[in-house]
N, C-alpha and C positions, 0 to 999 in steps of 0.2 A: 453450595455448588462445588466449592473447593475441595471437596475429599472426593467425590466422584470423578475432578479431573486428576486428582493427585495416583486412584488407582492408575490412570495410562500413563503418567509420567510425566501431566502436564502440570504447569504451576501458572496461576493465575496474577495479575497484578494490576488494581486499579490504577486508570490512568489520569495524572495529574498534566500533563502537557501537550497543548495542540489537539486535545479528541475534548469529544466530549461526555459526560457523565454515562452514556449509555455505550459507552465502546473500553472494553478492556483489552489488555494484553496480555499476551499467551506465551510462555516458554516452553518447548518439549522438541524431544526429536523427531517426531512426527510429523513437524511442520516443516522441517528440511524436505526441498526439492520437491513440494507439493504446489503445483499449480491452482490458483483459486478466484473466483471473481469476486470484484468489486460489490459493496450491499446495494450502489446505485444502479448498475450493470442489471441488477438480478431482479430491482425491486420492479412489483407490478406483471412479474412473470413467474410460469409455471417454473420452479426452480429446480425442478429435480436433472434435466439434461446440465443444469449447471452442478453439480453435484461432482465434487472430484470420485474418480475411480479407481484410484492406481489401495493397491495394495495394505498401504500404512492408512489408508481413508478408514478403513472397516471401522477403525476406532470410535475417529470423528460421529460416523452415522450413528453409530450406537450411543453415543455419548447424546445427540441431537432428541432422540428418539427415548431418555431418559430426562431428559431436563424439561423435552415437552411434559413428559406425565409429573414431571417434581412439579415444576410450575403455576401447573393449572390449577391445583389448591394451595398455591405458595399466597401465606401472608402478604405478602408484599403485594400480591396483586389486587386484595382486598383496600390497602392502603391505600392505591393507586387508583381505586372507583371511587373512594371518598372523596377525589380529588378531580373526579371525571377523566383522569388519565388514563392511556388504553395502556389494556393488559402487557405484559412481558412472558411474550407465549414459547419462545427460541433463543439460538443463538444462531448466527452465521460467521464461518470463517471467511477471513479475506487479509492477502498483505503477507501470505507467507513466505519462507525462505530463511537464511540462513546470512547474518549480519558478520564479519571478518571481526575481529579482537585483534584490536591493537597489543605490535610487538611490549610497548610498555606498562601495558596494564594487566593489573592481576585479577583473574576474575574468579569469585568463590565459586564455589562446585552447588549447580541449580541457580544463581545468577543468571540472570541475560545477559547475552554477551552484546558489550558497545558498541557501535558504529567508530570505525577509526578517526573520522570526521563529522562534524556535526553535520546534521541533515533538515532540511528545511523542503515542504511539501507547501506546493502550490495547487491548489483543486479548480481554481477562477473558471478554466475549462471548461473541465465536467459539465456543469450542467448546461452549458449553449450545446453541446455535440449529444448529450444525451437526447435533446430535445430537439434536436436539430434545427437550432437558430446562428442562421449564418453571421447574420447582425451581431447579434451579442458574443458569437465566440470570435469575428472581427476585436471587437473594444475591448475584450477582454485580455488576446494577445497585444494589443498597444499598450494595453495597461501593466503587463508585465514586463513587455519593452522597454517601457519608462522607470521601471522600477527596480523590479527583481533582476530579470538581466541585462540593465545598467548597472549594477550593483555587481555582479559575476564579474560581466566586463573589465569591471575598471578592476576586480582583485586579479585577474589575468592578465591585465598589463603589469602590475605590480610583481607577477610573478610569484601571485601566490594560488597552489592547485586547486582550480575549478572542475569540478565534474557536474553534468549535466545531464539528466534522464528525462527523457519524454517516452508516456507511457498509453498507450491505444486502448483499445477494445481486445487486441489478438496478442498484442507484441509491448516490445521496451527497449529503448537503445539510449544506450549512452555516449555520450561525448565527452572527451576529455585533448586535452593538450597533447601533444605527441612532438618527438625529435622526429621529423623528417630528412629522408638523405636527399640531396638534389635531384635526384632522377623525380624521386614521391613529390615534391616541391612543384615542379615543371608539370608535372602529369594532373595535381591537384587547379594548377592555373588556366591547363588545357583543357578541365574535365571539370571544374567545379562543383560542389554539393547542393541540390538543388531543392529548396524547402521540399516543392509539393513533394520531390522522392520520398524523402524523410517520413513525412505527415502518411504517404500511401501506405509505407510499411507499416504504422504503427496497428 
């Protein structure tokens, strides 16, 4: 599959951390400022309205609509019946955008560029909200309470930068620390941040 992505300038890379065996990563310019949904989001649905549209997509579909036809008599999928394991008929993108490069690191030319700061993804969510069990996305946010941001918590008292993204069906915001001047101070104790707001916009 990798020459065929390498004509549009994308480079492929198995992923060894946090995925697993059937999800790779993808570097190219193409996936700057391309909007895309989640594999959860889509699965079990007509996917084509999920379908990005903008311009630099044109690739992607083409690209989709040849891997189907490599596929279908790819060895690998012959491998994959011996084993009663179902076929590998696509690929779907999802997770794209464009990661900032730290002022200190040098990065080779077709490298992915690093995250400035490590990043750690929490999915515990997902699937109560997909499924819409109020129950289970209850316990699940106590459980990250007690853990993951307890753990935030106490590096932002120490003073060292937390950021914070919670990510929806529509949207994504992030949270981070901020120097407030007295006036923003006053207004934030008069006006507080209010989960549900938060949780509505996403």
């Amino acid at each position: 599959m990798q020459p065929y992505f390498a004509e549009d300038g994308i480079t492929l890379y198995a992923s060894h951390v946090g995925l697993s065996h059937s999800h790779w990563l993808a570097h190219g310019a193409v996936f700057a400022n391309l909007p895309t949904a989640s594999l959860s989001r889509v699965a079990g649905q007509v996917v084509d309205p999920w379908m990005p549209r903008q311009p630099q997509a044109q690739s992607l579909r083409r690209l989709q609509n040849e891997m189907q036809m490599l596929l279908y008599t790819h060895p690998v999928n012959d491998a994959r019946a011996n084993f009663r394991l179902p076929s590998v008929n696509a690929f779907w993108v999802s997770g794209t955008g464009a990661l900032p490069v730290p002022p200190n690191r040098n990065v080779s030319a077709g490298a992915p560029a690093a995250p400035a700061q490590e990043c750690h993804v929490r999915n515990a969510l997902q699937w109560p909200a997909l499924h819409d069990d109020a129950s289970a996305w209850v316990q699940a946010w106590e459980a990250l309470d007690a853990s993951t941001l307890a753990h935030e918590l106490q590096r932002l008292q120490q003073g060292q930068p937390v950021h914070i993204t919670l990510c929806g069906s529509d949207s994504a915001q992030t949270f981070a620390p901020q120097a407030l001047s007295p006036w923003a101070r006053l207004l934030r104790r008069l006006r507080p941040l209010q989960a549900v707001d938060v949780l509505n916009a996403l």
